[in-house]
C-alpha positions as CSV (number, residue, x, y, z in Angstrom):
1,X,23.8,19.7,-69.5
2,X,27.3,20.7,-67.8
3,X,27.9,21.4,-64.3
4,X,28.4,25.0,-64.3
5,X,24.8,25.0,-66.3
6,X,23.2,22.8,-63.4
7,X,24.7,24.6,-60.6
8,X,23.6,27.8,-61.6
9,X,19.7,25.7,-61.8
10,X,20.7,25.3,-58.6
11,X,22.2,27.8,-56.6
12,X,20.6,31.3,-59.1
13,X,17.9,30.8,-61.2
14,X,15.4,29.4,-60.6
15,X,17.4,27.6,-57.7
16,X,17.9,28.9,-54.0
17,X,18.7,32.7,-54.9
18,X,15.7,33.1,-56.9
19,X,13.7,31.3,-54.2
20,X,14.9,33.4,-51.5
21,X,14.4,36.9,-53.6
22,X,10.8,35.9,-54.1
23,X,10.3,34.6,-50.4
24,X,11.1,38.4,-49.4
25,X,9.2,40.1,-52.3
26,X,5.7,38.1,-51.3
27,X,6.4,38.5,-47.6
28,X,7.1,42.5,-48.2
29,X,4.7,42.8,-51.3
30,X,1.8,41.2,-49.1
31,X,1.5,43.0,-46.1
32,X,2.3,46.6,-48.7
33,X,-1.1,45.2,-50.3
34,X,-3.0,44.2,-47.4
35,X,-2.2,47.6,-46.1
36,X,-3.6,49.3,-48.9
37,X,-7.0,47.6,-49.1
38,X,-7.1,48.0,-45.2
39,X,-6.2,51.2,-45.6
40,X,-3.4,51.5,-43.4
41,X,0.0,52.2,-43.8
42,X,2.2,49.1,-43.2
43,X,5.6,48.7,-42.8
44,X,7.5,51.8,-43.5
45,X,10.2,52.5,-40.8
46,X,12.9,50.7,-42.1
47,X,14.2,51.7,-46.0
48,X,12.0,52.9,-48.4
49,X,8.5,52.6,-48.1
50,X,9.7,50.3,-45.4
51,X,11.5,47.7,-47.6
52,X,14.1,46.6,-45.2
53,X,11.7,45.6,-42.7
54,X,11.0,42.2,-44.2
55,X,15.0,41.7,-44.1
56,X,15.2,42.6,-40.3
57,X,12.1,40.4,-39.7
58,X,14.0,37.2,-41.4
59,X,17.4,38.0,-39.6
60,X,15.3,38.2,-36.2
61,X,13.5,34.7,-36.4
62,X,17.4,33.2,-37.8
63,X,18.5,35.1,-34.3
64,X,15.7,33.4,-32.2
65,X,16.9,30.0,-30.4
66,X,15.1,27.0,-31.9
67,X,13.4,25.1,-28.8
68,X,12.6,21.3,-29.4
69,X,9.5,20.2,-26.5
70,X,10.3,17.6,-24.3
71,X,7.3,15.7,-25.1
72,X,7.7,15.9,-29.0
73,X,10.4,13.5,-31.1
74,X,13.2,15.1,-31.5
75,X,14.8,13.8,-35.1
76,X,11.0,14.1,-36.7
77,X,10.6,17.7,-34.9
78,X,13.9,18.8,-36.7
79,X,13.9,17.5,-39.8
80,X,10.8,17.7,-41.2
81,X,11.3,21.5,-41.3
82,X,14.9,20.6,-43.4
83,X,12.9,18.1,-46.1
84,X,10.0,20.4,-46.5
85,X,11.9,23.3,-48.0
86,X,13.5,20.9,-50.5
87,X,9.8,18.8,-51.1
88,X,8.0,22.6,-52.4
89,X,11.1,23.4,-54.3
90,X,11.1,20.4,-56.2
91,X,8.6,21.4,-58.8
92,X,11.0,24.2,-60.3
93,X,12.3,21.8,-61.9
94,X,9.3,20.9,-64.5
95,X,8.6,24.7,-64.8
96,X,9.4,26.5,-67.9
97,X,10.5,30.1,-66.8
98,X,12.0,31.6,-69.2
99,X,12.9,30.7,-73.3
100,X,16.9,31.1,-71.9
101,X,16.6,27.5,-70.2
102,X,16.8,24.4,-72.3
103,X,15.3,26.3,-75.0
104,X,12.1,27.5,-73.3
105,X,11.2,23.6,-72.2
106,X,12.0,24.2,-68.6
107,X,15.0,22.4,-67.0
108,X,13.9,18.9,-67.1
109,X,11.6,18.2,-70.5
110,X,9.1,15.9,-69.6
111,X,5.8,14.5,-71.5
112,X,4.2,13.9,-68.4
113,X,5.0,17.8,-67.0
114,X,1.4,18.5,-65.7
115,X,0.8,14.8,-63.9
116,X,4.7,15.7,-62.1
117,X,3.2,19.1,-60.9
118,X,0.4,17.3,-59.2
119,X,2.4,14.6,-57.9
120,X,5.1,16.8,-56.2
121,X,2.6,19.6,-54.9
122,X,0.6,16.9,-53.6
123,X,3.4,15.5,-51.2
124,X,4.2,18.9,-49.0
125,X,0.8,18.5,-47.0
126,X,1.8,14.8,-45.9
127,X,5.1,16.8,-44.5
128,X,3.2,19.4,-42.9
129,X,1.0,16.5,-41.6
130,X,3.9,15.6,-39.7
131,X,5.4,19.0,-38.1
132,X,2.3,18.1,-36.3
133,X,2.1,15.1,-35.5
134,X,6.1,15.1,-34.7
135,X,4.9,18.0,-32.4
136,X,3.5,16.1,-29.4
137,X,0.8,18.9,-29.1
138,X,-3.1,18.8,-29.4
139,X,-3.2,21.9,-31.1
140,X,-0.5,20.9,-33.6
141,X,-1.7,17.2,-34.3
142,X,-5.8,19.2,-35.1
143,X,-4.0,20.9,-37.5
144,X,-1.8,18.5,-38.9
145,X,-5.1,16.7,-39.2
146,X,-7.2,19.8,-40.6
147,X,-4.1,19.8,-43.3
148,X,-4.7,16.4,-44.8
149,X,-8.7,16.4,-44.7
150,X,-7.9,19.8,-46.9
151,X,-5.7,17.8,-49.0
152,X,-7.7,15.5,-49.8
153,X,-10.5,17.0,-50.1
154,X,-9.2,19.5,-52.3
155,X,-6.9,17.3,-54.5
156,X,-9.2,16.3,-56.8
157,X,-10.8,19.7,-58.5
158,X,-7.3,20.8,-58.4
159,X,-6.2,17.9,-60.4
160,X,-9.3,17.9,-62.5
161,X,-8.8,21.4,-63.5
162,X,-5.4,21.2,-64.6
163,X,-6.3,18.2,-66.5
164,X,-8.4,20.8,-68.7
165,X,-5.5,22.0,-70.4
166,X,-3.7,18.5,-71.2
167,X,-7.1,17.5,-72.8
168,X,-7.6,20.4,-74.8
169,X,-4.1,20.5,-76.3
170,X,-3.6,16.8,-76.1
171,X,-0.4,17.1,-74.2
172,X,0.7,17.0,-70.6
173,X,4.2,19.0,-71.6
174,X,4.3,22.2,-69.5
175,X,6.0,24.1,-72.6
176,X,4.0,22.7,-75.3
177,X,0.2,23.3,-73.7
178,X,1.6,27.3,-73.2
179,X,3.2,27.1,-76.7
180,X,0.0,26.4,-77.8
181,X,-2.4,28.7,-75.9
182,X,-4.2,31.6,-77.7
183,X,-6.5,34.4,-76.5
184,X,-8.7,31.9,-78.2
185,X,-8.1,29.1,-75.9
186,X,-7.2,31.0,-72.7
187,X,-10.8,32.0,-72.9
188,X,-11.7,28.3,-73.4
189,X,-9.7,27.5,-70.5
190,X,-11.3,30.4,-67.8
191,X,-13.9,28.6,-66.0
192,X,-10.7,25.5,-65.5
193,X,-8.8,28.1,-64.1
194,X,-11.1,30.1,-61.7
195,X,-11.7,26.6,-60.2
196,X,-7.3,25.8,-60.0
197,X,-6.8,29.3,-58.3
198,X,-9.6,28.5,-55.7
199,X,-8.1,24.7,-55.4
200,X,-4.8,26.2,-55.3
201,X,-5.7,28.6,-52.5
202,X,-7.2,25.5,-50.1
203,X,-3.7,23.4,-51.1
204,X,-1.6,26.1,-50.2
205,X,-3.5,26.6,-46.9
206,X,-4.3,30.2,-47.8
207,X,-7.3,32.3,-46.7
208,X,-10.6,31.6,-46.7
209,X,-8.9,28.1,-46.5
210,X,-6.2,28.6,-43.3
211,X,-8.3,26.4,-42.0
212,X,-5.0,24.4,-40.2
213,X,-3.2,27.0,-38.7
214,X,-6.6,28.8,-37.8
215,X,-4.3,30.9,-34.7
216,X,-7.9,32.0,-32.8
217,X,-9.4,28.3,-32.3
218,X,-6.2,26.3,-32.5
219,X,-3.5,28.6,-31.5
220,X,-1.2,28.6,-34.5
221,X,-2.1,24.8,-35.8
222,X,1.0,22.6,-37.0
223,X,3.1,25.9,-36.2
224,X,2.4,26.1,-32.7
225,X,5.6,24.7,-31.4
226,X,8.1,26.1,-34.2
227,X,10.1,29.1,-33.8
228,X,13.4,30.0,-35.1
229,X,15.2,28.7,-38.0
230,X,13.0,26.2,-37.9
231,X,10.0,28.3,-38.5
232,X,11.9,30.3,-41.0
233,X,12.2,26.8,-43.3
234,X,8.4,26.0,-42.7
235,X,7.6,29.8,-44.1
236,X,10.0,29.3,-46.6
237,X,8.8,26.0,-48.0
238,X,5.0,27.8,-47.6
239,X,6.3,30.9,-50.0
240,X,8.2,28.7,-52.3
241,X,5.0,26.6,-52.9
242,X,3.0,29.4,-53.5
243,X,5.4,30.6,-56.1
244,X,5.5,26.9,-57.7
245,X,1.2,26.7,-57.6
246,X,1.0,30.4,-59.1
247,X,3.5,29.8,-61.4
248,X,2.1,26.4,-62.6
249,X,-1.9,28.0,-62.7
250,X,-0.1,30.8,-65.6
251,X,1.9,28.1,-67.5
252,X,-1.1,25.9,-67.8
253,X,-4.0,28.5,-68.2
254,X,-2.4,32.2,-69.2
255,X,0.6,31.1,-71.6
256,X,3.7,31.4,-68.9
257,X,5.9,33.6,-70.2
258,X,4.4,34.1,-73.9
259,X,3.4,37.9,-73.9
260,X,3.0,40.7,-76.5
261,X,5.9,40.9,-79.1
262,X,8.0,39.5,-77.2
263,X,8.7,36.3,-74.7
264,X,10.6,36.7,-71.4
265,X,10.5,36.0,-67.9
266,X,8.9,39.0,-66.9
267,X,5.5,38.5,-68.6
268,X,5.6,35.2,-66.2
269,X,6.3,37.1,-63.2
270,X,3.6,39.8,-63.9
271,X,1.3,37.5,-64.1
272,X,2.4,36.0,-61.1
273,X,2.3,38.9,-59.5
274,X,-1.3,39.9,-60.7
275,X,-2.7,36.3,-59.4
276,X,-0.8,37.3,-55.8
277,X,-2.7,40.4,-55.9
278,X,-6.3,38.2,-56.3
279,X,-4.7,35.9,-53.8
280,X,-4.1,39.2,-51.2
281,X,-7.3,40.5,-51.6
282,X,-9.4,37.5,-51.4
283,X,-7.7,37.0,-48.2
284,X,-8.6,40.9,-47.0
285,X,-11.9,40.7,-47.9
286,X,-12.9,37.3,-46.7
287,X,-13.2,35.5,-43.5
288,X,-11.7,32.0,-42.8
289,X,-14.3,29.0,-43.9
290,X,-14.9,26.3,-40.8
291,X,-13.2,22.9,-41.8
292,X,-17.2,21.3,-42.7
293,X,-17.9,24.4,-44.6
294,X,-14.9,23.8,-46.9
295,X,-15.5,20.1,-47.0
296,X,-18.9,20.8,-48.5
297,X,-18.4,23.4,-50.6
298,X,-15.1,20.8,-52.3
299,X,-17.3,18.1,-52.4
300,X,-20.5,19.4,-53.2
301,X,-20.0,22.0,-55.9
302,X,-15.8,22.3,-56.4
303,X,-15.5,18.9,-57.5
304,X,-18.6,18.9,-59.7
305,X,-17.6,21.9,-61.4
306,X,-14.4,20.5,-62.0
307,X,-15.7,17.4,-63.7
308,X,-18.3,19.6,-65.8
309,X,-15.5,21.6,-66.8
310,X,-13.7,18.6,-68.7
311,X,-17.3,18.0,-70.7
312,X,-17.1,21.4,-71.7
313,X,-13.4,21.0,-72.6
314,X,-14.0,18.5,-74.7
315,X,-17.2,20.2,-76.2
316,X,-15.4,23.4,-77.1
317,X,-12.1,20.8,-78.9
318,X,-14.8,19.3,-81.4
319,X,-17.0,21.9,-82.1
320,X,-14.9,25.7,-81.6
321,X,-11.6,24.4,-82.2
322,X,-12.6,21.9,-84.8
323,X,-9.9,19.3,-83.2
């Protein structure tokens, strides 16, 4: 690969550019939704349909001074929000976007795609872990704690359920388990993915799962003392992993971006956009779990369902697939 190739990966698609377009479109395309099933308007003042008002809410938090407590340690305080951006982004990497890159294979081929996914999304709640512990603050440190009982707790359907599609197409490659998917297969595959989009939504700490921020019982959680460009990296590592989790549930369970008559990026990012829309209106229509709640429903029927979903894997390989 030359350099020109790599810093374009880098610096445009699907690099810091890319990250930063989507990082507006969720934020904008979000509250739009939200407003709709709440049936109220939403932002609207600023551009079209109010499109500028995510830019002017970005430029104001950049514009804000960055204030590090007395009480909290300073180097941990400031550079956890630095690492964390780069941690979520990570993942991009093992993706395959589009069939321009490397031949469809995503920029770094790898066998073991699907175990790297789980690996690298698994690290960003130990860094969020320690915004608040590095915070010094009782409300910061109950959330940093509420992030890695979620974690863990959560960790294992959603590692179980994309196990589902490695077993059935007895590969962990990223591009060759959504070469390989049919309508056939995709159906095979539903139950495994219901149970990765509700994993994803308690790894990415979104609602009924924002259990760690929770603002009413623990004022903001591992956020509470963060504002500024500091805050701004936090949000943008939290949009970038949604956008790596999304676009890894499509790739392993929806064919990425295979679509009709044709292959392109845009069939992955409708799709991606259509699981956002499930994601926003899950979160409008349901209130936030309490932390034992979520521990029991993982543990008690998540987890389960996960493991009986890998029976019924390998039942449907032998006997509809004839594998």
């Amino acid at each position: 690969m030359s350099v020109g190739a790599m810093l374009f990966y880098i610096l445009v698609f699907p690099g810091l550019l890319f990250l930063l377009a989507w990082t507006f479109f969720v934020f904008y395309f979000a509250r739009k939704t939200l407003a709709y099933i709440h049936k109220r308007v939403g932002p609207h003042f600023n551009g079209p349909a109010g499109t500028l008002q995510t830019i002017f809410d970005v430029f104001k938090l950049l514009t804000k001074e960055s204030i590090t407590p007395k009480s909290a340690d300073p180097y941990l305080f400031n550079i956890i929000p630095i690492i964390t951006p780069l941690v979520a982004a990570l993942p991009v990497i093992l993706i395959p976007w589009t069939p321009l890159i490397n031949n469809g294979h995503g920029i770094l081929d790898t066998q073991y795609g699907v175990l790297g996914l789980v690996v690298l999304i698994g690290v960003e709640p130990f860094l969020l872990f320690l915004t608040g512990f590095g915070s010094n603050n009782k409300y910061s440190f109950l959330g940093g704690m509420r992030i890695l009982a979620q974690m863990l707790s959560m960790e294992a359907p959603f590692f179980l359920a994309a196990l589902a599609p490695a077993l059935l197409f007895g590969t962990m490659n990223l591009y060759e388990i959504q070469s390989q998917n049919t309508w056939l297969t995709t159906l095979i595959l539903l139950p495994g993915a219901v149970i990765f989009i509700i994993a994803m939504l308690g790894i990415l700490e979104q609602p009924p799962f924002h259990i760690p921020d929770a603002e009413q019982e623990i004022v903001y959680g591992f956020y509470t003392e963060y504002a500024g460009t500091n805050y701004v990296l936090l949000k943008f590592a939290e949009f970038t992993e949604m956008l790596v989790v999304s676009a890894a549930a499509v790739v392993l369970f929806f064919g990425g971006y295979r679509g009709l008559f044709f292959d392109s990026f845009w069939w992955l990012f409708l799709k991606i956009a259509l699981l956002a829309v499930v994601m926003v209106a899950i979160r409008a229509s349901n209130p936030r779990l309490r932390l034992d709640q979520m521990l029991k429903f993982c543990w008690s029927w998540l987890t389960p369902l996960a493991i009986l979903n890998l029976v019924w894997i390998i039942f449907a390989k032998i006997y509809i697939l004839g594998a």
